[in-house]
MIKOL-648697 format. One record per atom (N, C-alpha, C, O): atom name; residue in three letters; residue number from 1; x, y, z. Coordinates in steps of 0.001 Angstrom, whole numbers, padded with zeros to 6 digits. Example, Ala and Ser with C-alpha at 12.3 -4.5 7.8 and 13.67 -1.06 7.14 Angstrom:
2
  dose  doti  keza        x        y        z
     N   ALA     1   013190  -005690   007800
    CA   ALA     1   012300  -004500   007800
     C   ALA     1   013200  -003300   007800
     O   ALA     1   014236  -003319   008465
     N   SER     2   012850  -002250   007080
    CA   SER     2   013670  -001060   007140
     C   SER     2   012900   000030   007870
     O   SER     2   013409   001138   008039
//
This chain:
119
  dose  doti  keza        x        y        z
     N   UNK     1   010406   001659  -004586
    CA   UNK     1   009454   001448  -003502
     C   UNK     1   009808   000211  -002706
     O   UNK     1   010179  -000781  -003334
     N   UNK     2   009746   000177  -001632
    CA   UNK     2   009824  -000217  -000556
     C   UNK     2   008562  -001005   000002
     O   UNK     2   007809  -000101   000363
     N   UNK     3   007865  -002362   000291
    CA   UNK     3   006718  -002870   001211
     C   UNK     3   007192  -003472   002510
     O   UNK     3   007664  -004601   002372
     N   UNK     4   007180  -002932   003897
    CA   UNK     4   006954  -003371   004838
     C   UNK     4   006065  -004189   005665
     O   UNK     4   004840  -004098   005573
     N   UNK     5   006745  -005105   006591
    CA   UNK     5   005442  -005652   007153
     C   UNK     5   005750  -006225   007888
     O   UNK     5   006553  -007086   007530
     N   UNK     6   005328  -006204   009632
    CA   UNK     6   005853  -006589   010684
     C   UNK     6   004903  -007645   011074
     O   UNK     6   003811  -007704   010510
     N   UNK     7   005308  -008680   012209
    CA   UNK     7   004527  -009475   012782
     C   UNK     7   005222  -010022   013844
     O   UNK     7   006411  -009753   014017
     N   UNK     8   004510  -010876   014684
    CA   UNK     8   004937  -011605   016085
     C   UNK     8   004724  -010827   017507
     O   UNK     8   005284  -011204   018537
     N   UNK     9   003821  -009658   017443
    CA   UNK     9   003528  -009059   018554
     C   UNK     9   002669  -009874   019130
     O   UNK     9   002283  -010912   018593
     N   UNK    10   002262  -009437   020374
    CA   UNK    10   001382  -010142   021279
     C   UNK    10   001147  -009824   022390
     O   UNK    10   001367  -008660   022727
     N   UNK    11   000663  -010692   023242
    CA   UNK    11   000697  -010566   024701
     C   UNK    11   001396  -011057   025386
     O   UNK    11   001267  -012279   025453
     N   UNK    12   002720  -010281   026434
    CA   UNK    12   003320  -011156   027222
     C   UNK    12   003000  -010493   028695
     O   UNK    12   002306  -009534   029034
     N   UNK    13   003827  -011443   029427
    CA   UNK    13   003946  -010752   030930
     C   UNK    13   005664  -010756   030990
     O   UNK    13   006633  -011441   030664
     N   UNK    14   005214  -009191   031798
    CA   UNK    14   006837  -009246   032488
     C   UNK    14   008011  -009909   032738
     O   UNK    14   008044  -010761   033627
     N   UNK    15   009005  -009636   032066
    CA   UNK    15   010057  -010684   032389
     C   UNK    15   010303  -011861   031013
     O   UNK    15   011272  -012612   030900
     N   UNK    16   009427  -011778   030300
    CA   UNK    16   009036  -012236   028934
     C   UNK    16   010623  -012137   027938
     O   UNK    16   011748  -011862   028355
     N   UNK    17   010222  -012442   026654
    CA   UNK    17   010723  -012319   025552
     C   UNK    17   009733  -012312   024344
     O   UNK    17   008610  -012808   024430
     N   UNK    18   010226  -011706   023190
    CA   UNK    18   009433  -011649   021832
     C   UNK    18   010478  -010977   021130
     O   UNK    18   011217  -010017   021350
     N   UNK    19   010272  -011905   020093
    CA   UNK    19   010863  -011405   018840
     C   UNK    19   009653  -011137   017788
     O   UNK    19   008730  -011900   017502
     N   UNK    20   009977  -009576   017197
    CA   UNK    20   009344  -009230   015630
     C   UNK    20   009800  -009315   014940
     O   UNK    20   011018  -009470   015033
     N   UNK    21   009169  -009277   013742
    CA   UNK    21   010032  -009722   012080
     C   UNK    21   009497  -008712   011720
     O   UNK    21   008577  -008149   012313
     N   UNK    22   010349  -008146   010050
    CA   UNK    22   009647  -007554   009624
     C   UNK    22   010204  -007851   008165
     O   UNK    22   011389  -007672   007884
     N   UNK    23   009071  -008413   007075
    CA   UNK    23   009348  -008630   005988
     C   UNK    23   009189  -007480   005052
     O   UNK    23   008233  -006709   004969
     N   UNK    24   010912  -007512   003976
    CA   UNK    24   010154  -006529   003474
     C   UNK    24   010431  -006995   001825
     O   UNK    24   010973  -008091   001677
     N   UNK    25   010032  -006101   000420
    CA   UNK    25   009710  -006462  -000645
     C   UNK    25   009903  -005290  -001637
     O   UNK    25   009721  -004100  -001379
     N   UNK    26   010291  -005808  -002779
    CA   UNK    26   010282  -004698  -003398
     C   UNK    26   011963  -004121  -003741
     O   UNK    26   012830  -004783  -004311
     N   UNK    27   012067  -003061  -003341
    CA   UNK    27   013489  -002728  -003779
     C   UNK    27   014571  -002809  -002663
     O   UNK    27   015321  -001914  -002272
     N   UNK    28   014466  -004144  -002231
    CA   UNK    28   015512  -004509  -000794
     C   UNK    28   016911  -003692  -001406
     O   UNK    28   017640  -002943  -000754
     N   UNK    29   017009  -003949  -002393
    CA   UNK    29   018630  -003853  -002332
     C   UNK    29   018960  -002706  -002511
     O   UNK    29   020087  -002355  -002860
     N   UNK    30   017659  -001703  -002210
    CA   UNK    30   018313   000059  -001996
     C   UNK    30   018007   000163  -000989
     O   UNK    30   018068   001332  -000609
     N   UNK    31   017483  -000903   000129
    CA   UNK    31   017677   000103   001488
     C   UNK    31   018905   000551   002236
     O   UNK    31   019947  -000097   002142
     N   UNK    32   018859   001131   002630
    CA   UNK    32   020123   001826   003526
     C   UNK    32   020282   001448   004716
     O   UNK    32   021352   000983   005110
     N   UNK    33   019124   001609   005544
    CA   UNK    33   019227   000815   006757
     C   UNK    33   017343   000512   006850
     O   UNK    33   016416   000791   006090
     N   UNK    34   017419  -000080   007981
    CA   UNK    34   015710  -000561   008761
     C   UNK    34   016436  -000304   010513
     O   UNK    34   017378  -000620   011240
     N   UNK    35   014955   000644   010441
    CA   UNK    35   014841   001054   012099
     C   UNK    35   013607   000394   012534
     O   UNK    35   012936   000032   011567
     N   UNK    36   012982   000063   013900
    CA   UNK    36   012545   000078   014692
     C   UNK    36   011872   001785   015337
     O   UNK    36   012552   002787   015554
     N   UNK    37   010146   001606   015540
    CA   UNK    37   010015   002446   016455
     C   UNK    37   008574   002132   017253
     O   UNK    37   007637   001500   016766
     N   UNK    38   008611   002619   018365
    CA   UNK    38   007151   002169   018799
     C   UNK    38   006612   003526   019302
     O   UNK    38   007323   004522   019435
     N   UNK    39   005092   003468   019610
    CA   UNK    39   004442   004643   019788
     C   UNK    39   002737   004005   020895
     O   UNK    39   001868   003147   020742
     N   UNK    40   002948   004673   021551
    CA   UNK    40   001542   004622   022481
     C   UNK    40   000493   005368   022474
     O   UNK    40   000808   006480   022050
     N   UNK    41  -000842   005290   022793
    CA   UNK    41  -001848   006456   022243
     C   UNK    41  -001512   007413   022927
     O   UNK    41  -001193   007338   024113
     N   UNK    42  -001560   008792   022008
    CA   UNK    42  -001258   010142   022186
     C   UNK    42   000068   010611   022748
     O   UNK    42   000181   011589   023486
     N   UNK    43   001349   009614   022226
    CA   UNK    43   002718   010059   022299
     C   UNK    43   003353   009539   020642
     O   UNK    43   002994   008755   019763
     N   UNK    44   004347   010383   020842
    CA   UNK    44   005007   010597   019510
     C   UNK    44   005949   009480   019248
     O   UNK    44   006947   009375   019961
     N   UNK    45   005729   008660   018314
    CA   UNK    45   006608   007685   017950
     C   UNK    45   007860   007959   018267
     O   UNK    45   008339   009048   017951
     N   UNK    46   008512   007118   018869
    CA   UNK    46   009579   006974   019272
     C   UNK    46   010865   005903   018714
     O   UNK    46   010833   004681   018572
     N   UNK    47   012058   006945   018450
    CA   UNK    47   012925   005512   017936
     C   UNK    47   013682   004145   018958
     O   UNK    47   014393   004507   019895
     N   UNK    48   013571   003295   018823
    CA   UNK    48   013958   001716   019361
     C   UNK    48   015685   001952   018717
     O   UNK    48   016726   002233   019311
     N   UNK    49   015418   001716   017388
    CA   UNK    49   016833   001080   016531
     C   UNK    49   016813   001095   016110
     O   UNK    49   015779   001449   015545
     N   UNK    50   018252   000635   015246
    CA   UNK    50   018252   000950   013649
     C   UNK    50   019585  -000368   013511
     O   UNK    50   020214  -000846   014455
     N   UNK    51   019730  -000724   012010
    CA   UNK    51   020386  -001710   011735
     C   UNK    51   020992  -001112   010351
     O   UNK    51   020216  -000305   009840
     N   UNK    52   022103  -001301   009677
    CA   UNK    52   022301  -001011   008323
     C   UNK    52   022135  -002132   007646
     O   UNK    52   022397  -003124   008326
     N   UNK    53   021728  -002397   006340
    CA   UNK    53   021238  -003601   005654
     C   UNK    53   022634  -003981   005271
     O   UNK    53   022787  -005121   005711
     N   UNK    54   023474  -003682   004809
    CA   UNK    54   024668  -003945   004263
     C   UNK    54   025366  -004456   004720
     O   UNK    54   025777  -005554   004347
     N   UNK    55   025988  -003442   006311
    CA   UNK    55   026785  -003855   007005
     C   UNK    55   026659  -004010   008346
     O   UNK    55   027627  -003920   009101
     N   UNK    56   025539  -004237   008715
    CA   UNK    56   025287  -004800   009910
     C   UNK    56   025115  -004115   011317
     O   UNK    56   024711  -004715   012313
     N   UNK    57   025641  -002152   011259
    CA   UNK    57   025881  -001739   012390
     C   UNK    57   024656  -001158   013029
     O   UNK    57   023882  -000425   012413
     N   UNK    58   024516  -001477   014175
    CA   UNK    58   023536  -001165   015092
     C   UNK    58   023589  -000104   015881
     O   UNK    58   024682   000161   016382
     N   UNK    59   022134   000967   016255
    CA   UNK    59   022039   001859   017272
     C   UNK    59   021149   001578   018007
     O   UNK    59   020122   001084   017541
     N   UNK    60   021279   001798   019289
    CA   UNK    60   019504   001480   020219
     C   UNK    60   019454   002818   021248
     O   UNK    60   020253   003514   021875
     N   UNK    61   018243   002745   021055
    CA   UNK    61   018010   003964   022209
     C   UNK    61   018054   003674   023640
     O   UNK    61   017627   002723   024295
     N   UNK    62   018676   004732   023952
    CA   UNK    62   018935   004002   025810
     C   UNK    62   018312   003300   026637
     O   UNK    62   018760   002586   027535
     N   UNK    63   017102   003536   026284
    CA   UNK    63   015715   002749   027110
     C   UNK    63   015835   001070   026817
     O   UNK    63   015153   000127   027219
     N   UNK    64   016595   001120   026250
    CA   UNK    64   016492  -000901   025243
     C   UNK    64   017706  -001302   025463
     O   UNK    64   018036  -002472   025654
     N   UNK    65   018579  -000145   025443
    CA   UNK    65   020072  -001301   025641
     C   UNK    65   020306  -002047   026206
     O   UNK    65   020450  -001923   027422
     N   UNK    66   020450  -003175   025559
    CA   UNK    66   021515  -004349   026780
     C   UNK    66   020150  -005157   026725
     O   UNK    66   020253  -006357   026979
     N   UNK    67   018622  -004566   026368
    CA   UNK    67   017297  -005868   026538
     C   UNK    67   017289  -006250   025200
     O   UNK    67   017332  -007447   024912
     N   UNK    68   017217  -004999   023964
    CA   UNK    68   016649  -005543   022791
     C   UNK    68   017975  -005310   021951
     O   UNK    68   018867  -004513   022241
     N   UNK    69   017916  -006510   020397
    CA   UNK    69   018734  -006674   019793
     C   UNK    69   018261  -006703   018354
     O   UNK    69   017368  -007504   018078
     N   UNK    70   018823  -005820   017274
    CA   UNK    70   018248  -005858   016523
     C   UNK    70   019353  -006744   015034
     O   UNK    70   020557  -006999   015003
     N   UNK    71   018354  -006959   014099
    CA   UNK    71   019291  -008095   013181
     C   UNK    71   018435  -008049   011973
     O   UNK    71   017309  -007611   011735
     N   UNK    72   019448  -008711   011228
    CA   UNK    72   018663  -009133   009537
     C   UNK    72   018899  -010054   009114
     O   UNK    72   020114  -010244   009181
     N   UNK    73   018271  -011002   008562
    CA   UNK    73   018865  -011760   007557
     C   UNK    73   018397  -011198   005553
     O   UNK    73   017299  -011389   005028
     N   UNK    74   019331  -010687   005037
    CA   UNK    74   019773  -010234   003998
     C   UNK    74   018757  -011406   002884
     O   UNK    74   017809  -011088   002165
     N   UNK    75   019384  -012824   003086
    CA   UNK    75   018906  -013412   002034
     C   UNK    75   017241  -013741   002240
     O   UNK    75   016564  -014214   001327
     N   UNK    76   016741  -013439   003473
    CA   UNK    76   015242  -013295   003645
     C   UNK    76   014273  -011962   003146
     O   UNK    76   013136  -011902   002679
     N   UNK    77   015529  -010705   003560
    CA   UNK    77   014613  -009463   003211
     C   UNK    77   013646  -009419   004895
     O   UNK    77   012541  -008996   005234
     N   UNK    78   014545  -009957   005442
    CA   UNK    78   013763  -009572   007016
     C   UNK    78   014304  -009173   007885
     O   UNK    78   015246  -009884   008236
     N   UNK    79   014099  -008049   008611
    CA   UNK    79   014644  -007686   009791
     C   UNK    79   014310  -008093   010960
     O   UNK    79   013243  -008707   010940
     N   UNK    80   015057  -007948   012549
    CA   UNK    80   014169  -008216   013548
     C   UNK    80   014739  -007524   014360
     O   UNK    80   015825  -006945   014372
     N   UNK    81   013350  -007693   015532
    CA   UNK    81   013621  -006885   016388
     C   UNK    81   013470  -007984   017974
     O   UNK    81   012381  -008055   018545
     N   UNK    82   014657  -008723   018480
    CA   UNK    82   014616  -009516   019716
     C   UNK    82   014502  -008454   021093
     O   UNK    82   015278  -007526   021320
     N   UNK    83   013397  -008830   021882
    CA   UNK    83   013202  -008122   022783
     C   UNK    83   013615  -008951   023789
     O   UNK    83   013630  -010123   023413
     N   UNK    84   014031  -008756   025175
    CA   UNK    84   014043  -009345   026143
     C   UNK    84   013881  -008357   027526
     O   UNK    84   013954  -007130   027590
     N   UNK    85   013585  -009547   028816
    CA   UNK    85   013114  -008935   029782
     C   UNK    85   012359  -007728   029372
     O   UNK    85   012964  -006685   029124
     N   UNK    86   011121  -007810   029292
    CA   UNK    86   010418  -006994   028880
     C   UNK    86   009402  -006622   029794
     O   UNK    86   009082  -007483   030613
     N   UNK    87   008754  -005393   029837
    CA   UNK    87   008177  -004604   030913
     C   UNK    87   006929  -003950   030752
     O   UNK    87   006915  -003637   029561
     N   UNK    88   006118  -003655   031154
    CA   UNK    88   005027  -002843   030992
     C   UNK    88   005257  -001296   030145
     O   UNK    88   004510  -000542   029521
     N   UNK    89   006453  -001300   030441
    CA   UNK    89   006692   000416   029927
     C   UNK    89   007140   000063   028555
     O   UNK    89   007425   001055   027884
     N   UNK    90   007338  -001563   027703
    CA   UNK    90   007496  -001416   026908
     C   UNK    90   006141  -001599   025726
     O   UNK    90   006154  -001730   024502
     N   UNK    91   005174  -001545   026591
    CA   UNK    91   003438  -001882   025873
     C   UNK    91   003529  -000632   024235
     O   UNK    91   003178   000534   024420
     N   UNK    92   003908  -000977   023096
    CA   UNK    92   003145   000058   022553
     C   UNK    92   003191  -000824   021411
     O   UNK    92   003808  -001886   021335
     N   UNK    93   002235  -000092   020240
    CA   UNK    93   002570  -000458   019033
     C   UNK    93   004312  -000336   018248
     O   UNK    93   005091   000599   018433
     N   UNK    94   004547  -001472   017442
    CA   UNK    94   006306  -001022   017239
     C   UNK    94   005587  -001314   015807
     O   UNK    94   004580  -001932   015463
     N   UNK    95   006983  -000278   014889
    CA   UNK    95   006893  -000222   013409
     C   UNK    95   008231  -000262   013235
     O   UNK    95   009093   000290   013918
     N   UNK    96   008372  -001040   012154
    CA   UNK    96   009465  -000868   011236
     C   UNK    96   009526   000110   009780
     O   UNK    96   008540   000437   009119
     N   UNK    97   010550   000366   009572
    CA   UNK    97   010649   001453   008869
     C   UNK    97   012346   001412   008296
     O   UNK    97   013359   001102   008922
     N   UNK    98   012126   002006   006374
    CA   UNK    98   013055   001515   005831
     C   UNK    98   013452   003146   005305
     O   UNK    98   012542   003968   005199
     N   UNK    99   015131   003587   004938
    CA   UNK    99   015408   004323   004508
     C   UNK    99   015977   004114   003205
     O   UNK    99   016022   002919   002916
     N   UNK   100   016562   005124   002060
    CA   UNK   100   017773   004554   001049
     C   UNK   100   018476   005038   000795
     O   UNK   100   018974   004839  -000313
     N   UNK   101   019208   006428   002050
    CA   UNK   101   020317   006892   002158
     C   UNK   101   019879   007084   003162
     O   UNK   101   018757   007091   003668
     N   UNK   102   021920   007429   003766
    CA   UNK   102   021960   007928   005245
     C   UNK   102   021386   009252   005206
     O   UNK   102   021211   009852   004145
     N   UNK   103   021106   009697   006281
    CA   UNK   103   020361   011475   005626
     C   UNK   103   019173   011358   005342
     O   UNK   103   018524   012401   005422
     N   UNK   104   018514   010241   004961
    CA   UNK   104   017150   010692   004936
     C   UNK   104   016056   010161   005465
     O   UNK   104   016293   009458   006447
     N   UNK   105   014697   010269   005092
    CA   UNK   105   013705   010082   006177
     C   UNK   105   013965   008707   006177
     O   UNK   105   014667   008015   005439
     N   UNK   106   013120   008388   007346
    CA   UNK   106   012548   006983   006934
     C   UNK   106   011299   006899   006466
     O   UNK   106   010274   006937   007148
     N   UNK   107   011391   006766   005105
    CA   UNK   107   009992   007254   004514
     C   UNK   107   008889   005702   004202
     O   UNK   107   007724   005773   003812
     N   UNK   108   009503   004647   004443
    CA   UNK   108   009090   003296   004147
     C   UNK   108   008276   003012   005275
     O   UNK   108   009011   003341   006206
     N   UNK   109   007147   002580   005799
    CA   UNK   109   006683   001970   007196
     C   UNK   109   005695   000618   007011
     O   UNK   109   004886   000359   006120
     N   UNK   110   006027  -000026   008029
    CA   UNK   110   004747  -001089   008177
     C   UNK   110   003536  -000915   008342
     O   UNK   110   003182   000101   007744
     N   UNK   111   002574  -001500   008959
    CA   UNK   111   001244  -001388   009768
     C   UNK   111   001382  -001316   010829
     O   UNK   111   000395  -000883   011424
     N   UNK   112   002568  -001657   011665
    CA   UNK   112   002589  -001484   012957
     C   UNK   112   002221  -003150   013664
     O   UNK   112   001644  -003879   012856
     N   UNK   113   002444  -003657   014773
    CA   UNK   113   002225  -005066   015575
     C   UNK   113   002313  -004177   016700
     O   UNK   113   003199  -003326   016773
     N   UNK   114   001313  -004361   017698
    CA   UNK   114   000750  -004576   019189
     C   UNK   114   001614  -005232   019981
     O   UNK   114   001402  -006437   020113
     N   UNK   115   002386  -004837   020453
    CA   UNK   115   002879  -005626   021781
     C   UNK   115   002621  -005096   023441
     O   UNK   115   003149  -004129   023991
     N   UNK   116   001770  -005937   023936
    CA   UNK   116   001428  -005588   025255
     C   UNK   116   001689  -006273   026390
     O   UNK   116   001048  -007287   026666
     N   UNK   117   002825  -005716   027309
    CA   UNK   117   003179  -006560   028151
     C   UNK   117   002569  -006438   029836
     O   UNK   117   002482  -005370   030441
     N   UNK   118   002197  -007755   030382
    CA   UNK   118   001245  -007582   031496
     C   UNK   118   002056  -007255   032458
     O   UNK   118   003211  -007646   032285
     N   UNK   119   001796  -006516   033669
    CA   UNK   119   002455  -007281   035166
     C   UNK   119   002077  -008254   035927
     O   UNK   119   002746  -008563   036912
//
């Protein structure tokens, strides 16, 4: 088992930055990778990113490339998620979420952090 748990959302305005963390606990050293996803009321969670715990390689979904950057530090058991220039279209709740092979769900999740960005 796997405990997630994100924090550092908030309120920004446009043009902003924020970074999330997401601590996690428990059986770090079988995760496989930690993704990123956010979701708005009455749309379907959506994936951000993904990071491999091991070795470091990153995916982002087109909507983020080149703004957000995702990372770990290993000896913390924390992932993150650096946002930049950030926009109204990026307002939703974001979750992190842990797998422990390639191939399978991401069956691990946080509570989710609020990030709402003004114009």
């Amino acid at each position: 088992q796997v405990q997630l748990g994100e924090s550092g959302g908030g309120l920004v305005q446009a043009g902003d930055s924020l970074r999330l963390s997401c601590a996690a606990s428990g059986r770090t050293f079988s995760v496989y990778s930690m993704a990123w996803f956010r979701q708005t009321p009455g749309k379907k969670r959506l994936f951000v990113g993904s990071i491999t715990w091991s070795g470091g390689l990153t995916q982002y979904a087109d909507s983020v490339k080149g703004r957000f950057t995702i990372s770990r530090d290993n000896a913390k058991n924390t992932g993150y998620l650096q946002m930049n220039s950030l926009s109204p279209e990026d307002t939703a709740v974001y979750y992190c979420a842990a797998r422990m092979e390639l191939g399978d769900a991401y069956d691990y999740w946080g509570q989710g952090t609020q990030v709402t960005v003004s114009s």
